[in-house]
N, C-alpha and C positions, 0 to 999 in steps of 0.2 A: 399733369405734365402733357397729358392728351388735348387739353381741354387747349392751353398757350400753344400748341401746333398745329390745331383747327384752325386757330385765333389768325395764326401769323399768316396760314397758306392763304384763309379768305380775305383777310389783309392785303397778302400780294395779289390777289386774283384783283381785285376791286382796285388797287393802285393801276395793274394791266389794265383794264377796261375803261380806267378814266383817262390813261394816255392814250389809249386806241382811239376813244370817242372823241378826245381833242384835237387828235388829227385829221380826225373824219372831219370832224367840223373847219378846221382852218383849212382843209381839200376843197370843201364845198361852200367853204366863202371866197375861196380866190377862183373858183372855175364860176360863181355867180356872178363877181365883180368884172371879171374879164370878159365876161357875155353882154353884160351892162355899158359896158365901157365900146364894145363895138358894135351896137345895137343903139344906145346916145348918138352916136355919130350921123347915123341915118335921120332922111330929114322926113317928116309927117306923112308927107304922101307919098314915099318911098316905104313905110310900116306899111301904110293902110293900102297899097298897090302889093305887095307884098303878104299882106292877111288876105286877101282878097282870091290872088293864086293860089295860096294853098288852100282855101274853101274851096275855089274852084274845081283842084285837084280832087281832093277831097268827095266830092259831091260827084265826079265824073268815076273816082274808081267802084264807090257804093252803087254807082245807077246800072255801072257795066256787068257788077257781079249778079245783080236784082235780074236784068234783061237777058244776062248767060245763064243766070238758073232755072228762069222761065223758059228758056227756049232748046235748053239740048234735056228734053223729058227723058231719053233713056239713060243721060248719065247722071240722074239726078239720084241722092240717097233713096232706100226705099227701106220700107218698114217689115220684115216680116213678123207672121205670129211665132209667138214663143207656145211651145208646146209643154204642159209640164207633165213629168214622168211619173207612174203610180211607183207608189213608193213601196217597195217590195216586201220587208221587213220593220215594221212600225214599231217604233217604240215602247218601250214598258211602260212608261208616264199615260203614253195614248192610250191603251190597251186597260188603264187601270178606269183611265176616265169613260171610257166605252163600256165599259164593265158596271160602272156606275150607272151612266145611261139606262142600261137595259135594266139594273133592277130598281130604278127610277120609275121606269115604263111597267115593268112588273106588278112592282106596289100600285100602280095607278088603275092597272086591268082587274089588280084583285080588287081594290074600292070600287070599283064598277061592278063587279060582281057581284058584291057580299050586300046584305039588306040593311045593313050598319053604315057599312062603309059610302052606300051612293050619294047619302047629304054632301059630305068632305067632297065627295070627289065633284059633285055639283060647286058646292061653296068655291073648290081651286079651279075649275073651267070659267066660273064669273070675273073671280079676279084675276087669275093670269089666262086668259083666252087663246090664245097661240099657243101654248105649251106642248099639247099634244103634236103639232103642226110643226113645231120645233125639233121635237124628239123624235118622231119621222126621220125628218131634214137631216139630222145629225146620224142616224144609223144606216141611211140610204145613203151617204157622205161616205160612210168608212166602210161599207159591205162595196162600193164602187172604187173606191183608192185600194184597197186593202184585197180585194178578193182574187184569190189563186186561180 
């Protein structure tokens, strides 16, 4: 019973918008005809004198606003810098990833340490060569936003 009272409302919606859209359309073919009809009328170099002033127009308000934005400097838009604000309270998600960070960094100082561990830690400075320089970059990042 639900299913025939869906049926019928989107029925009438869509019967509504075809006679909506019919109108639209038979609006904007009698306001086109009627444009047509007294624009036909005119004769050739009466259009093309007629195109001609309005490029004219045209061409003289773009050159006026070009030479008035050039020429009044103080009331022209200006750009200031946006400043962004340390963020006083960081979030848990951050806080979890910084946490990672550090014993990332951790694990890496003991490989460097340990007489086991310096190949590895050799082997990961070959292939990722920045990392360290990363991990820095990343704790000097959040000791500078973050620090009370």
């Amino acid at each position: 019973m639900k299913e025939s009272k869906s049926n019928n409302s989107s029925s009438k919606v869509d019967l509504i918008k075809s006679k909506v859209s019919a109108k639209f359309q038979e609006s904007k073919q009698f306001v086109a005809d009627y444009l047509n009809e007294k624009v036909n009328k005119l004769s050739a170099t009466h259009k093309r004198l007629t195109l001609l002033a309005f490029g004219l127009i045209t061409v003289a308000i773009c050159m006026s606003m070009i030479i008035r934005s050039m020429n009044d400097v103080g009331n022209s838009i200006s750009i200031e810098q946006i400043t962004l604000p340390k963020d006083i309270y960081p979030n848990d998600e951050f806080r979890k990833g910084f946490k990672k960070i550090l014993r990332i960094k951790t694990l890496l100082d003991s490989l460097k340490k340990s007489p086991g561990g310096i190949t590895v830690y050799d082997s990961l400075m070959k292939a990722r060569p920045g990392l360290i320089d990363s991990l820095h970059s990343l704790i000097s990042s959040y000791q500078f936003n973050y620090s009370h």
